[in-house]
C-alpha positions, 0 to 999 in steps of 0.5 A: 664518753663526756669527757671535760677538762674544765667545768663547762656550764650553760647560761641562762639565755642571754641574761646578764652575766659576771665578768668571765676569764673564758669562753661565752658563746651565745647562739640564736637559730631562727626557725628551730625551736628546741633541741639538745645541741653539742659542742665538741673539740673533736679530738681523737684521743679520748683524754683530749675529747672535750664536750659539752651539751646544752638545751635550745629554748626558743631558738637559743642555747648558750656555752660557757667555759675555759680552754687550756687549748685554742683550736676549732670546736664543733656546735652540733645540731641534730636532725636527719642529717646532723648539722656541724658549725664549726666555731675556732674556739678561744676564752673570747665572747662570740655569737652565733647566728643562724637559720635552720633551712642554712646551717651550713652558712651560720654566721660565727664572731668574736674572738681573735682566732675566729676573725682571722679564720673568717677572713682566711676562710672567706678569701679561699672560698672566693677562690674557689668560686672564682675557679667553679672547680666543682663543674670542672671535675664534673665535666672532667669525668664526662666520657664525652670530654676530650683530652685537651678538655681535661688537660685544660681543667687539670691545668686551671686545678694547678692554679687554683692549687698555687692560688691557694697556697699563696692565701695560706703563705700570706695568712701564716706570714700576718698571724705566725702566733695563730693557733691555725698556724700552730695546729697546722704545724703540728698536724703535718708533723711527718706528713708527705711531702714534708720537706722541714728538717727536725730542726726547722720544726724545732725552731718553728714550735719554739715560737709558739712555745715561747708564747704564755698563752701557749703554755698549757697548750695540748698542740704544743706538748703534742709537737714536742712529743712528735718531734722527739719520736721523729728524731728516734727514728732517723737513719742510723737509730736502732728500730724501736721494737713491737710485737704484733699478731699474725692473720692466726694469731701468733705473736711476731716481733719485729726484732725476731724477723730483722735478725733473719735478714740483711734488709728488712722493710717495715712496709705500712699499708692496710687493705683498704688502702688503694695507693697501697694495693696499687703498690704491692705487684711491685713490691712482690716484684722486688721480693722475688728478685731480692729475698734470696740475697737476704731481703725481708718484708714485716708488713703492719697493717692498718685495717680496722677491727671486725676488718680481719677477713678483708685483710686476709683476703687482700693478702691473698689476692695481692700474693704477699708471701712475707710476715704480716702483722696488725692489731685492727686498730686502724691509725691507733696502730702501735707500731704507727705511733712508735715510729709517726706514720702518718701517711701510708704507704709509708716504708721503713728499712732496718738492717740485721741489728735493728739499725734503720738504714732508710725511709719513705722510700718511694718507687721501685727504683729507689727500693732497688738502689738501696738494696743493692747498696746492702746486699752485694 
């Protein structure tokens, strides 16, 4: 669906223009003569999906527009196999330049964003090549490589890895108002490993917030919107409440299952998921061991529409005894954004009121401390 929030209108090639308060991309790709070329945000909401088209002549096609929110748009060039340029896109001028047997290695300038982006990029790259990591799992992977082999390539994959860190720490330190930055900090919300306090997140949007050209920004009301559900439900916060179908379609609320146990566990997973269906013998384990002395399981499932079999299979196949629940919707999952489950497996643990007493737990061990803490 063609979705605008501001008009977006085509120049005529490369003619001369007025003076423009936004974005004017202007591209040439030698070797391909005409095609209908797309710029796309990429958004997975629909209310923020962006999108314009454009006619190629002769090789060239041009974009012109305003944006509320700077962050990378997509220029997509059809063919047997759809080529995206990736362009970090701001009300600037830029070009583009390109051949049409290298797409992948077009050459895009202009703007702010896009000139710290190339440099960020080009520096990871370099590491990347520098390291030949591509190679190394494909030797990794070889039957005939040995044991001390593979330690050395997983050895020389941590330094590329801490590398790579230092790049990203040293480009957030030179551009803390980058829109990479901001959009990075937003995406991570909730994300695993995340180790940052409300506060801390608070305390890091705020800068952005402060900033006028952030004002209208959809990352900046989405981060306070994420915040402010992570913050309702931390230890101690009643359970925000959801009704979901059963595999037979009865309807299932999570309050009317937490009334019937001392612990309950909100147990996020899907079928297609392998870390998921790695973890599930040890949590039948802890089910048989504890479910008499009051322990209950709702899983909420995140596998997708037209998906209903394979999700019954696996429930079948992994022996899950207790309530399951999913609308097939994949991530858009109701429950998922009610409590910002960005990540699965991912565990939520609620007492016989509904008060959350733990989560993301991870492992048998920590699943067990906690219950025996509440169910002695």
């Amino acid at each position: 669906m063609k979705k605008i929030l501001l008009p977006l209108l085509a120049l005529g090639m490369f003619a001369c223009a007025p003076k423009h308060d936004g974005y004017i991309i202007k591209a040439t790709i030698t070797g391909l003569d005409t095609a209908t070329v797309i710029l796309s945000n990429n958004a997975r909401a629909e209310a923020d999906l962006i999108t314009d088209t454009v006619q190629m002549v002769k090789g060239q096609f041009s974009f012109k527009g305003k944006i509320s929110t700077a962050e990378p748009y997509s220029i997509i060039i059809p063919g047997e196999k759809p080529t995206r340029i990736t362009i970090h896109l701001e009300n600037a001028n830029y070009t583009l330049t390109a051949d049409a047997d290298d797409l992948a290695n077009a050459i895009v300038t202009g703007g702010t964003y896009q000139n710290q982006m190339n440099q960020f990029l080009a520096e990871r790259k370099a590491l990347s090549e520098e390291f030949n990591m591509s190679e190394m799992i494909a030797e990794y992977r070889k039957p005939e490589t040995t044991q001390e082999r593979k330690d050395e390539i997983m050895e020389l994959n941590n330094q590329m890895n801490e590398r790579s860190k230092a790049i990203e720490a040293t480009f957030k330190e030179n551009n803390p108002n980058s829109p990479y930055v901001l959009i990075q900090l937003v995406n991570g919300l909730g994300s695993y490993g995340s180790e940052s306090s409300i506060s801390q997140l608070e305390e890091q949007l705020a800068q952005f917030t402060a900033l006028p050209e952030y004002a209208e920004n959809r990352y900046v009301e989405k981060g306070k919107k994420d915040i402010a559900t992570l913050k309702s439900v931390q230890i101690g916060m009643v359970a925000p409440d959801f009704t979901m179908n059963d595999p037979k379609g009865n309807p299932i609320s999570l309050s009317d299952v937490y009334k019937q146990n001392k612990v309950t566990m909100i147990d996020f997973w899907a079928a297609w998921c392998v870390p998921c269906r790695n973890f599930n013998p040890t949590l039948v384990k802890l089910y048989k061991e504890y479910n008499k002395k009051g322990f209950g399981i709702l899983g909420v499932s995140y596998d997708r529409e037209g998906e209903h079999d394979k999700w019954v299979k696996a429930i079948a196949d992994d022996k899950l005894t207790w309530q399951q629940v999913s609308e097939l919707k994949w991530w858009d999952n109701t429950a998922r954004h009610l409590y910002h489950v960005n990540y699965i497996p991912q565990n939520v643990f609620v007492d016989q009121n509904g008060v959350i007493i733990g989560r993301c737990l991870e492992g048998e061990e920590a699943i067990a401390a906690l219950l025996n803490e509440y169910l002695k």
